[in-house]
Each structure stands twice: as structure tokens, then as C-alpha cells.
NUSEDREN-532695 format. One record per residue (C-alpha): residue number from 1; residue in one letter; x, y, z. Coordinates in pm, 1 decimal, decimal comma, m for minus. Example, Ala and Ser with C-alpha at 12.3 -4.5 7.8 and 13.67 -1.06 7.14 Angstrom:
! residues 2
@n: 1 | res: a | px: 1230,0 | py: m450,0 | pz: 780,0;
@n: 2 | res: s | px: 1367,0 | py: m106,0 | pz: 714,0;
//
This chain:
! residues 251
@n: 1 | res: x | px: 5328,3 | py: 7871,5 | pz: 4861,1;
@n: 2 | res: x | px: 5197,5 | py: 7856,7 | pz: 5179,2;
@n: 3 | res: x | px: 5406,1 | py: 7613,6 | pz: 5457,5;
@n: 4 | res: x | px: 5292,3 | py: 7643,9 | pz: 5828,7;
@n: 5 | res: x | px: 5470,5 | py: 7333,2 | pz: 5936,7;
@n: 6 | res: x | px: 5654,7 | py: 7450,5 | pz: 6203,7;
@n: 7 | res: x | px: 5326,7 | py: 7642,6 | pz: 6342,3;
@n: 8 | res: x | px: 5051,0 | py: 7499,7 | pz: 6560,2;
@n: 9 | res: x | px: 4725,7 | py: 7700,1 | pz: 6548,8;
@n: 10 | res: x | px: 4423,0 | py: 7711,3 | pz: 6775,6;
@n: 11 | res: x | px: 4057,0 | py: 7744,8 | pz: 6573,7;
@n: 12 | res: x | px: 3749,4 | py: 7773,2 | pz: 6806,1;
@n: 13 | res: x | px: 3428,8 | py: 7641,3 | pz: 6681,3;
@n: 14 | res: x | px: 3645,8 | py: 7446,1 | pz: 6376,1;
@n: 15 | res: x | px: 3368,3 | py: 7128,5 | pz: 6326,9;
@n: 16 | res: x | px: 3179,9 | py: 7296,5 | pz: 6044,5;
@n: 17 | res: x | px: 3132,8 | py: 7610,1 | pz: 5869,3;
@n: 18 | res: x | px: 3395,3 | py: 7815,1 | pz: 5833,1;
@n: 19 | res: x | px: 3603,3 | py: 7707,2 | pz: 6088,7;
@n: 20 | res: x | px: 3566,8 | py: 7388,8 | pz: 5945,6;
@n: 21 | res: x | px: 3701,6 | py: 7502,4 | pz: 5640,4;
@n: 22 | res: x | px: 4024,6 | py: 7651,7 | pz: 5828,1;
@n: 23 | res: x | px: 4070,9 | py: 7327,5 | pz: 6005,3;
@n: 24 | res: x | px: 4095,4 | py: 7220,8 | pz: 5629,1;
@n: 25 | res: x | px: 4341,1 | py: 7482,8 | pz: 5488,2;
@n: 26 | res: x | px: 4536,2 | py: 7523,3 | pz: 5745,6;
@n: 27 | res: x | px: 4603,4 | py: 7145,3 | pz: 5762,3;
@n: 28 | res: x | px: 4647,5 | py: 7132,8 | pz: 5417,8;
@n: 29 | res: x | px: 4923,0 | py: 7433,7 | pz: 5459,7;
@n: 30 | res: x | px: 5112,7 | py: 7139,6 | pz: 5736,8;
@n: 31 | res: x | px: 5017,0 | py: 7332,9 | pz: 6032,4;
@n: 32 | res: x | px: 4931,8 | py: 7140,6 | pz: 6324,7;
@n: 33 | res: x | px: 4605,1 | py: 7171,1 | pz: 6442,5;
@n: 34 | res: x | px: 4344,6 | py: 7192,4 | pz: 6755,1;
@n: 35 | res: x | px: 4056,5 | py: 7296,3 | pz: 6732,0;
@n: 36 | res: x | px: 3713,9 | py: 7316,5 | pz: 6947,6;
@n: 37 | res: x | px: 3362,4 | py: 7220,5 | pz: 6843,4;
@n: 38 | res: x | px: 3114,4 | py: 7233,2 | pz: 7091,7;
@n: 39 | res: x | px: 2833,4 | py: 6975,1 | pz: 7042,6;
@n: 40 | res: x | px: 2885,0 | py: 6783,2 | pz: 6707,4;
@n: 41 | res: x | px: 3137,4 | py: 6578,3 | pz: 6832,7;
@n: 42 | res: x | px: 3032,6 | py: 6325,1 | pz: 6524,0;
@n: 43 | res: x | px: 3176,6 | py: 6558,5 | pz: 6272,6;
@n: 44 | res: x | px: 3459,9 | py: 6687,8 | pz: 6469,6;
@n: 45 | res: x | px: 3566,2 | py: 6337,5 | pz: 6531,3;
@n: 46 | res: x | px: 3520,1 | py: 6240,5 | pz: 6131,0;
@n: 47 | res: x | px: 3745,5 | py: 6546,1 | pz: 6057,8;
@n: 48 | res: x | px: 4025,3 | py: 6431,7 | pz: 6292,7;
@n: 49 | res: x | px: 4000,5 | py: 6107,4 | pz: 6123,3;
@n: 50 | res: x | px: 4021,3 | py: 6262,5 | pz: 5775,6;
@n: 51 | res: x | px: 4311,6 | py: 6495,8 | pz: 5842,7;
@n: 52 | res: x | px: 4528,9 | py: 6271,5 | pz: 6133,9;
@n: 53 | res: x | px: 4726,2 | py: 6079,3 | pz: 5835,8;
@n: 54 | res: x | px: 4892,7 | py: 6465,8 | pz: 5743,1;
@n: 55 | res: x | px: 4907,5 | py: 6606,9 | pz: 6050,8;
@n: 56 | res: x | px: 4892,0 | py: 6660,4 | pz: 6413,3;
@n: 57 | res: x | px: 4543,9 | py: 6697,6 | pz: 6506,2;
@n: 58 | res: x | px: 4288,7 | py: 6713,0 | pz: 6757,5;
@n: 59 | res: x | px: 3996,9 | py: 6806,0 | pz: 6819,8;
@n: 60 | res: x | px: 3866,2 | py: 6958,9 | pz: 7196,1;
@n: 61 | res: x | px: 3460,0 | py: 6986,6 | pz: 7344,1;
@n: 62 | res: x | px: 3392,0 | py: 7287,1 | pz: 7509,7;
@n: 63 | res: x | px: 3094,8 | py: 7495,4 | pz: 7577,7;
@n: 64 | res: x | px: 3195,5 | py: 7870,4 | pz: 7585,9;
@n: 65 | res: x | px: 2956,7 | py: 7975,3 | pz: 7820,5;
@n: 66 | res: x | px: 3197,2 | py: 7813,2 | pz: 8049,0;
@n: 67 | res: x | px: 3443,0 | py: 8030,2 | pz: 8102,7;
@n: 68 | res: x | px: 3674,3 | py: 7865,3 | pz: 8359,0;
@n: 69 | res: x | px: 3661,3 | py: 7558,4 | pz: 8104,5;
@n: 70 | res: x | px: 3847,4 | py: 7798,2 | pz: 7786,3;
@n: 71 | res: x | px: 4185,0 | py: 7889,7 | pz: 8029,9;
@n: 72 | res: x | px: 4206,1 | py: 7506,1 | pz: 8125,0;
@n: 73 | res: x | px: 4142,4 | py: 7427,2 | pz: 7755,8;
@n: 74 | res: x | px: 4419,6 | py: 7646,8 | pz: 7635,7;
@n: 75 | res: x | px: 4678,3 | py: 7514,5 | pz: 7866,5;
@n: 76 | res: x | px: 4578,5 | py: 7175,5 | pz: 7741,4;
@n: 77 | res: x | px: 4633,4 | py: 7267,7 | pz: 7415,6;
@n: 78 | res: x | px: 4984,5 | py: 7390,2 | pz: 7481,6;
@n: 79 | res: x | px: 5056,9 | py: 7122,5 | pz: 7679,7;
@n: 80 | res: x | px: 4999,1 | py: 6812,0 | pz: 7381,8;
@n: 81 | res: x | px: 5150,3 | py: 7057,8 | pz: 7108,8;
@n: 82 | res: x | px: 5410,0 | py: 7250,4 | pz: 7291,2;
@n: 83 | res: x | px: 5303,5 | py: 7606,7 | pz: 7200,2;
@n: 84 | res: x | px: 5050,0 | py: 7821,0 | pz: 7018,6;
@n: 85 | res: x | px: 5136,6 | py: 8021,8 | pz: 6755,9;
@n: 86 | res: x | px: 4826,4 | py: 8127,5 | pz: 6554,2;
@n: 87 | res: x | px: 4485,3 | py: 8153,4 | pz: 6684,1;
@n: 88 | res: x | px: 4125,8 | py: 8169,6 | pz: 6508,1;
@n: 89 | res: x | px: 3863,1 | py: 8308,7 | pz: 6747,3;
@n: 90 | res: x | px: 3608,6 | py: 8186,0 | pz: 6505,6;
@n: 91 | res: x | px: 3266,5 | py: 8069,4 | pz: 6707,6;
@n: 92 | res: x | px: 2984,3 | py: 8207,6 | pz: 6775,9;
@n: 93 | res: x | px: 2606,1 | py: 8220,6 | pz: 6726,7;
@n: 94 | res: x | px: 2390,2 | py: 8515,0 | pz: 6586,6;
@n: 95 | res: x | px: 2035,1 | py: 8504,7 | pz: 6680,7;
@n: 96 | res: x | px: 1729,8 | py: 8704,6 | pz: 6619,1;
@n: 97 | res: x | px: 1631,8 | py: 8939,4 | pz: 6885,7;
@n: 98 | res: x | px: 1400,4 | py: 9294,3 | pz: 6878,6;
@n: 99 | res: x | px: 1612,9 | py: 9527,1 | pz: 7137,6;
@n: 100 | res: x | px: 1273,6 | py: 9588,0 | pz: 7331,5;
@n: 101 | res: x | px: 1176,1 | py: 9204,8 | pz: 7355,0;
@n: 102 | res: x | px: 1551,3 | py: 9093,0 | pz: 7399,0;
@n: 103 | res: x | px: 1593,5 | py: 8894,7 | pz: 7770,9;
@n: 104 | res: x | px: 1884,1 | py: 8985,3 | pz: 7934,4;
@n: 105 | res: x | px: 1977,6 | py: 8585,4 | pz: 7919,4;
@n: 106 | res: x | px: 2023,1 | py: 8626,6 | pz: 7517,4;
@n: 107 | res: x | px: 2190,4 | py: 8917,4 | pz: 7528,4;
@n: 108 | res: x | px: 2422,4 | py: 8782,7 | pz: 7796,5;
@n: 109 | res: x | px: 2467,7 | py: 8503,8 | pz: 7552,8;
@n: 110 | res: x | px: 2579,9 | py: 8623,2 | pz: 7251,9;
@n: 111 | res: x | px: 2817,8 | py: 8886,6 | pz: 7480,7;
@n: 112 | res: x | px: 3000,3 | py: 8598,2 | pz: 7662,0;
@n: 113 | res: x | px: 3014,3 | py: 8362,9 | pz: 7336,1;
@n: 114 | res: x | px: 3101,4 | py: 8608,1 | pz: 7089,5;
@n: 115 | res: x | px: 3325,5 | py: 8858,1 | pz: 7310,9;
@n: 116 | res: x | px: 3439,0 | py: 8760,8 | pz: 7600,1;
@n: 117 | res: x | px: 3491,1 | py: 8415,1 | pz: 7496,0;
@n: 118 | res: x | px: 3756,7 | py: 8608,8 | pz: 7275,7;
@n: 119 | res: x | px: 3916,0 | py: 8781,6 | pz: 7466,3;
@n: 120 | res: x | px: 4026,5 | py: 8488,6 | pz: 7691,6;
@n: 121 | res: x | px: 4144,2 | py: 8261,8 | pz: 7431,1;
@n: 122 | res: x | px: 4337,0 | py: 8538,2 | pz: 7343,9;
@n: 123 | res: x | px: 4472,5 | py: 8633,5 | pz: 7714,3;
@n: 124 | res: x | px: 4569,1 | py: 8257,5 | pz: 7774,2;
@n: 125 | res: x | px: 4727,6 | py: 8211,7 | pz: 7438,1;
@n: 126 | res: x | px: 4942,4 | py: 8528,2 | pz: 7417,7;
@n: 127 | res: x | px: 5205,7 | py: 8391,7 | pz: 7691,4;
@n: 128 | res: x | px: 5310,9 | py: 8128,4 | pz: 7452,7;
@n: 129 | res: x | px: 5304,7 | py: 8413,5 | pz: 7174,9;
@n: 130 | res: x | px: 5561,8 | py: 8618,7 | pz: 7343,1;
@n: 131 | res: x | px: 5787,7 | py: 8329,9 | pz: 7485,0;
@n: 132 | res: x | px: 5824,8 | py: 8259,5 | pz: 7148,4;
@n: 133 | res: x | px: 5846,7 | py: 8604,5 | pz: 6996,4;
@n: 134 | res: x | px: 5615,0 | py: 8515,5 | pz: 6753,5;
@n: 135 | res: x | px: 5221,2 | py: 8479,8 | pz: 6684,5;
@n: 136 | res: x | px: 4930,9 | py: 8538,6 | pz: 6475,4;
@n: 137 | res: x | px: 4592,4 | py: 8622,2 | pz: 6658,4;
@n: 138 | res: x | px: 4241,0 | py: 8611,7 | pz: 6346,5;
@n: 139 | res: x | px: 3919,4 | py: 8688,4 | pz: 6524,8;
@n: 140 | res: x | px: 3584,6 | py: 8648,0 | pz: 6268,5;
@n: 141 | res: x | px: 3379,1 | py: 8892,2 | pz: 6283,0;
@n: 142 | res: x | px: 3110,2 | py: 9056,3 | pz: 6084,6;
@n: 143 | res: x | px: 2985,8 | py: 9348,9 | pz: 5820,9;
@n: 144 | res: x | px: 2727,9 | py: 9393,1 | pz: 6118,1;
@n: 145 | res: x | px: 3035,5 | py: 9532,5 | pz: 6381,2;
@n: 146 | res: x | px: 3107,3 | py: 9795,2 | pz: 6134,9;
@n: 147 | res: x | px: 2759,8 | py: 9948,6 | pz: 6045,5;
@n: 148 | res: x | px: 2498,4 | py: 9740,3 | pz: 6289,3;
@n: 149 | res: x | px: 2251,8 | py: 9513,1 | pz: 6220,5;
@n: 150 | res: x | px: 1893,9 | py: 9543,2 | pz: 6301,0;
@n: 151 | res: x | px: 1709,9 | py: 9275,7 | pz: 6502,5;
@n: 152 | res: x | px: 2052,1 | py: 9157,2 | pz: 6571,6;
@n: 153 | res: x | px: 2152,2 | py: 9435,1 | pz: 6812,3;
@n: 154 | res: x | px: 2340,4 | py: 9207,8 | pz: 7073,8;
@n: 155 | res: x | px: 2518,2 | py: 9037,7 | pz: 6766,9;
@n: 156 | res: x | px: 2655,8 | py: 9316,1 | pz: 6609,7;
@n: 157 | res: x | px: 2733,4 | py: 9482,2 | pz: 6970,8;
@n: 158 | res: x | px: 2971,2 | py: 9139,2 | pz: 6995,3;
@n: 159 | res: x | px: 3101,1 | py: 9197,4 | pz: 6681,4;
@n: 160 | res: x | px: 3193,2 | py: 9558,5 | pz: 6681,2;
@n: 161 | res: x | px: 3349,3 | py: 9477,3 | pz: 7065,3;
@n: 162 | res: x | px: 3623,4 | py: 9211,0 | pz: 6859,2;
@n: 163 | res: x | px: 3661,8 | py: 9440,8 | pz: 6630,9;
@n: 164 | res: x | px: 3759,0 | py: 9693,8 | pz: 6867,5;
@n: 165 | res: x | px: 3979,9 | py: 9455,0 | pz: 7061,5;
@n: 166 | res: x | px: 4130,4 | py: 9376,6 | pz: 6748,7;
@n: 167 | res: x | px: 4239,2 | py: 9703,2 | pz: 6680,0;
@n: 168 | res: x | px: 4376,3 | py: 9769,0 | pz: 7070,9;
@n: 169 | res: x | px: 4561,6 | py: 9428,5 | pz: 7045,4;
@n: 170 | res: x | px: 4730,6 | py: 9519,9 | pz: 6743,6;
@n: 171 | res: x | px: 4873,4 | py: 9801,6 | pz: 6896,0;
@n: 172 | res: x | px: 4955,6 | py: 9619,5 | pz: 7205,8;
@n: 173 | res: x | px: 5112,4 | py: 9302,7 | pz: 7095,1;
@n: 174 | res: x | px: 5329,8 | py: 9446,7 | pz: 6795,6;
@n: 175 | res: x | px: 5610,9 | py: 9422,8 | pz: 6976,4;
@n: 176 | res: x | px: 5613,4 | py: 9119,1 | pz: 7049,9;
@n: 177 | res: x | px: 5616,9 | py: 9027,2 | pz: 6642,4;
@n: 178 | res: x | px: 5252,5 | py: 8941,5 | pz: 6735,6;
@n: 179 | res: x | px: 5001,8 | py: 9066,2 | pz: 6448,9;
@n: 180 | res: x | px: 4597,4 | py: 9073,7 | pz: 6545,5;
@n: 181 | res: x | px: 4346,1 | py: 9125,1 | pz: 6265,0;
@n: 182 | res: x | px: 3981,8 | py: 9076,1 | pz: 6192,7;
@n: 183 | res: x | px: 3831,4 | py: 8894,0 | pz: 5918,0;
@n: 184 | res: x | px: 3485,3 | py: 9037,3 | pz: 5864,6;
@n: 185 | res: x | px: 3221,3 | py: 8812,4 | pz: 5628,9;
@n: 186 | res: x | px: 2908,5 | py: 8936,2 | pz: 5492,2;
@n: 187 | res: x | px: 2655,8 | py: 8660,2 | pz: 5371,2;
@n: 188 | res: x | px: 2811,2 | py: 8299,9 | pz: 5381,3;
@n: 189 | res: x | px: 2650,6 | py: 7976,5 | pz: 5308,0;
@n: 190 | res: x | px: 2678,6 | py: 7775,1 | pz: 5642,8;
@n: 191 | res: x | px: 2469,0 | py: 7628,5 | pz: 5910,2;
@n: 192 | res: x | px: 2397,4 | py: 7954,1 | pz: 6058,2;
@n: 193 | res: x | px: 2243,5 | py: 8123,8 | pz: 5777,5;
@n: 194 | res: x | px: 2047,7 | py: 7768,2 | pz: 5702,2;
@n: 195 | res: x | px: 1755,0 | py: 7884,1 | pz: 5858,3;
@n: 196 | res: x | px: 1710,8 | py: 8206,1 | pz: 5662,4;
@n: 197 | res: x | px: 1799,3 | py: 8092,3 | pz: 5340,4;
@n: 198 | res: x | px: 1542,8 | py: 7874,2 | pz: 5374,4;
@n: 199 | res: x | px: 1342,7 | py: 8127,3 | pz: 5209,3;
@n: 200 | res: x | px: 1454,4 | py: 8107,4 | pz: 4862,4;
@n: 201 | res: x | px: 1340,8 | py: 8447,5 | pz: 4707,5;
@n: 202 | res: x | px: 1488,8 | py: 8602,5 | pz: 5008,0;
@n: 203 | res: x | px: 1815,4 | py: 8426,4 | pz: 4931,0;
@n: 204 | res: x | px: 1801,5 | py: 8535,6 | pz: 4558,3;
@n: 205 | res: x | px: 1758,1 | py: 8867,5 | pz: 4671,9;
@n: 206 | res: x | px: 2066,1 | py: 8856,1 | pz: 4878,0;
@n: 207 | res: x | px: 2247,9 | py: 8728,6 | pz: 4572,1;
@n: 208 | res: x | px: 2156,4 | py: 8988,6 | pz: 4326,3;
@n: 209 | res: x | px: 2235,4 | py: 9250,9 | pz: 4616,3;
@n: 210 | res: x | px: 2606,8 | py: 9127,1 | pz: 4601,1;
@n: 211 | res: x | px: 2803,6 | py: 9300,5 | pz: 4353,7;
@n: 212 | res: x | px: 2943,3 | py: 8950,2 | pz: 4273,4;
@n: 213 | res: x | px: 2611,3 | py: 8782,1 | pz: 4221,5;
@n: 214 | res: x | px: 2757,4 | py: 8460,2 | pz: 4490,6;
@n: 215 | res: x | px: 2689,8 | py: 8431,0 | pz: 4840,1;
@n: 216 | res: x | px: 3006,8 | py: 8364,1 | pz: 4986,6;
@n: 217 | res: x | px: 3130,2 | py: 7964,0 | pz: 5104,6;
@n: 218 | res: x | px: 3348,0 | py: 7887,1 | pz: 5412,6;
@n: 219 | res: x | px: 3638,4 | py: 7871,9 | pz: 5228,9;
@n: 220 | res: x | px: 3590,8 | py: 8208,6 | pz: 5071,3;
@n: 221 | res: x | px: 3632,3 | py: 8319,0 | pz: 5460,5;
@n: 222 | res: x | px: 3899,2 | py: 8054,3 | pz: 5526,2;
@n: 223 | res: x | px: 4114,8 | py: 8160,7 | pz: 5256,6;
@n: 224 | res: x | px: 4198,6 | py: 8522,9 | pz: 5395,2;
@n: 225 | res: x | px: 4256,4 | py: 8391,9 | pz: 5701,0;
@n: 226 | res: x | px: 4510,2 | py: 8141,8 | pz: 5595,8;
@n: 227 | res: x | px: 4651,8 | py: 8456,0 | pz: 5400,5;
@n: 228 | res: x | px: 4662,5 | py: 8674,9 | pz: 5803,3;
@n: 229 | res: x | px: 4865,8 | py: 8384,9 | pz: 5937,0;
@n: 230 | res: x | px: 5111,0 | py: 8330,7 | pz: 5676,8;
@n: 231 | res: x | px: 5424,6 | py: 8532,9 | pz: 5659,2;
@n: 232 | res: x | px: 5275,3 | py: 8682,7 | pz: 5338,0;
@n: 233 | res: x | px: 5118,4 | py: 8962,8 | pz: 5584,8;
@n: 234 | res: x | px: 5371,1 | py: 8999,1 | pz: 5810,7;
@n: 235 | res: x | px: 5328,8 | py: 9356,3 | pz: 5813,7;
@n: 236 | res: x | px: 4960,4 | py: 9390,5 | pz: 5804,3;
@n: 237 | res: x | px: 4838,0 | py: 9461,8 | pz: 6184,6;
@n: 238 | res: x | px: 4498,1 | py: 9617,6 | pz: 6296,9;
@n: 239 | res: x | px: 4317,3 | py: 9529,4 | pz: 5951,2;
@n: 240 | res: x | px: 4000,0 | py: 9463,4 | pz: 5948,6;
@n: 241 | res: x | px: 3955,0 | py: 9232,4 | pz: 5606,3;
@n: 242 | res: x | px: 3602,4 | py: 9251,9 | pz: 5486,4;
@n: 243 | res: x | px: 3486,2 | py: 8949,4 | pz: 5257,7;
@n: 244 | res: x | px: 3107,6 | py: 9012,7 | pz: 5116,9;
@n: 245 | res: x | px: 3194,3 | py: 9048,4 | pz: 4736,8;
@n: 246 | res: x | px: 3123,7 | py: 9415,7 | pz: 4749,7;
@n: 247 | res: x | px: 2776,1 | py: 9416,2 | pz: 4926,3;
@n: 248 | res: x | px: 2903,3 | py: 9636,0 | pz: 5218,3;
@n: 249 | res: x | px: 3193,8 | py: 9912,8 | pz: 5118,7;
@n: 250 | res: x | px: 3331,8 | py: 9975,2 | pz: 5465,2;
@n: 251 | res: x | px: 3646,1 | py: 9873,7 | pz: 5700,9;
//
């Protein structure tokens, strides 16, 4: 039901996880795809490989800390596809940290990966948006922007500042027949939550807290956002689309 083959979309952080699993759909739905990974150039490379026979795609290294690197990136991107009409902020890291113990360095970090990182794909990709009168911005972010998250202070701080810029965006952009929304996970099985999952009874404990009883995969994320960029919400703006199977009733 879903054809995006007359839209090229931008997915940051798309060589695993869930933005490996919207590289996927979104491919799948004949969009033409970049997207960025920035150190497992193995997999991003295997997934160009896989997809290149049904569709344009590429695959760009970048490290987001370097923030001179994401406006040449961008005009790159435009440049080898001819425009950008959807984007996925989806990367980012979320680290442990105790507020009193936190170094500035980490919280700098997570700020300039998770937020700021953001906001200038998004401020070098809306040109193309409104020359063509048309885009579709996604950002990923998280259960802990809405309520917090303790021990992960500076990560939910990122969070709820998308969230917010989200919401301004929408606002902003409408008239331009540009739609910004959020797509907000709970617990999803990826790298990121490898570590803590390692614990088993703590991961059956997360399980049985879900209303669901399943932790959430990539695609469950991917799926929604497929849904945000296809003309099936063309008149959902400012939403802020929480997918945790129940755990956390808020948005």
C-alpha cells in the first residue's frame, strides 16, 4: 500500500538497529535511500549490497560530534539524489551517568549527538523541503523525553529537547506541506540495550512490566515511521507516537 518511489529519504545512524530496520522498509516501500552509520562501515556496506539491486542506495560515514562534517554531508546527499524529501533523525547513544558524577564531556556528548546533531540535519535539509513544497521530517526519540529517566539525566534532557523541536517545527514548517513528528520507543531489542539485557531476570522483568508481555524489535519502531512518511498521515503534524506496548501511558 505503501509506494515512496518518487521520494528520497535521509536516515542517520541507519547500519543497525532501528535505523537499520528503516533502511529496510523504506527500501522495500521503493524509496531511495542514504543513510549514515558512523563506525560499522562492514555492515553498512553489506546492507548497500543487499538493497542496491531495488534501489538507489548509499550509505555515508560520519561522526556527529563533527558538526561542520553533517551540513557538508547533507549537501552531498542532495547533490547524488537530487533532493531530500523525508528525513529520520534516528542516532544516538544513551549512556549511564549519576547527575552528581556526570563530566561535563558526557553530558556535552549526548547534547551534541542526540540534539543538536538534529537540529542541523534538519536546518540543512529543509531548503530542499520547501523548494519542493513537500517533506516529511521523523526524529526518534524516547518514553524518557516525556517523563525522565533516572541515571540517564543528559539522555532524557536530549530527548525531551527533540521532542520539543518537534513540536516548534511542526508549527513552523506546515506551510510549507512539511509535517515533523516524533516517534518515541520504550524498551527495544537492539545493540544499545545489549548491555543491560544482559541480565536476564532484569530483562524478564521488563517483559512482564509491558502490558504486551514483548520487548519491542526495530521494526516495531520502523514500522510507524514508515507510516509518518507516507501520505497515509498527511495530516498528522506535531505527534508524538509512543511505541512501548503500553508500559508508559503518556504523549
Amino acid at each position: 500500500m505503501i509506494d515512496l518511489s518518487s521520494r528520497v529519504v535521509l536516515i542517520t545512524g541507519g547500519s543497525n538497529g532501528i535505523g537499520e530496520a528503516c533502511v529496510r522498509l523504506f527500501a522495500a516501500a521503493n524509496a531511495k535511500v542514504a543513510f549514515t552509520f558512523n563506525t560499522d562501515a562492514a555492515s553498512a556496506n553489506m546492507l548497500v549490497k543487499e538493497l542496491s539491486p531495488k534501489t538507489k542506495i548509499k550509505a555515508y560515514q560520519i561522526d556527529l560530534m563533527n558538526l561542520v562534517d553533517i551540513e557538508n554531508l547533507v549537501y552531498v546527499v542532495i547533490s547524488e539524489f537530487g533532493k531530500i524529501d523525508i528525513l529520520v533523525n534516528n542516532a544516538g547513544i544513551w549512556k549511564f551517568g549519576k547527575a552528581d558524577e556526570m563530566k561535563l564531556e558526557n553530558w556535552e556528548e549526548t547534547i551534541k549527538i542526540n540534539l543538536t546533531a538534529t537540529f542541523l540535519f534538519t536546518k540543512f535539509s529543509i531548503p530542499s523541503m520547501k523548494q519542493n513544497h513537500f517533506g516529511r521530517i521523523i526524529n526518534i526519540t524516547s518514553t524518557a523525553g516525556q517523563r525522565g529517566e533516572p541515571f540517564h539525566s543528559h539522555y532524557a534532557a536530549s530527548k525531551g529537547g527533540v521532542i520539543s523541536f518537534t513540536k516548534s517545527l511542526a508549527v513552523e514548517l506546515g506551510e510549507f506541506n512539511i509535517t515533523v513528528n516524533s516517534v518515541a520507543p520504550g524498551w527495544v531489542e537492539t545493540g544499545m540495550s545489549e548491555e543491560v539485557f544482559s541480565d536476564k531476570e532484569y530483562k524478564e522483568k521488563v517483559r512482564q512490566e509491558i502490558p504486551l508481555k514483548r520487548i519491542a524489535t526495530p521494526e516495531d519502531v520502523a514500522g510507524p515511521v514508515l507510516f509518518l512518511a507516507s501520505n497515509l498521515a498527511r495530516h498528522i503534524n506535531g505527534e508524538i507516537l509512543n511505541v512501548n506496548g503500553g508500559s508508559v501511558l503518556c504523549g
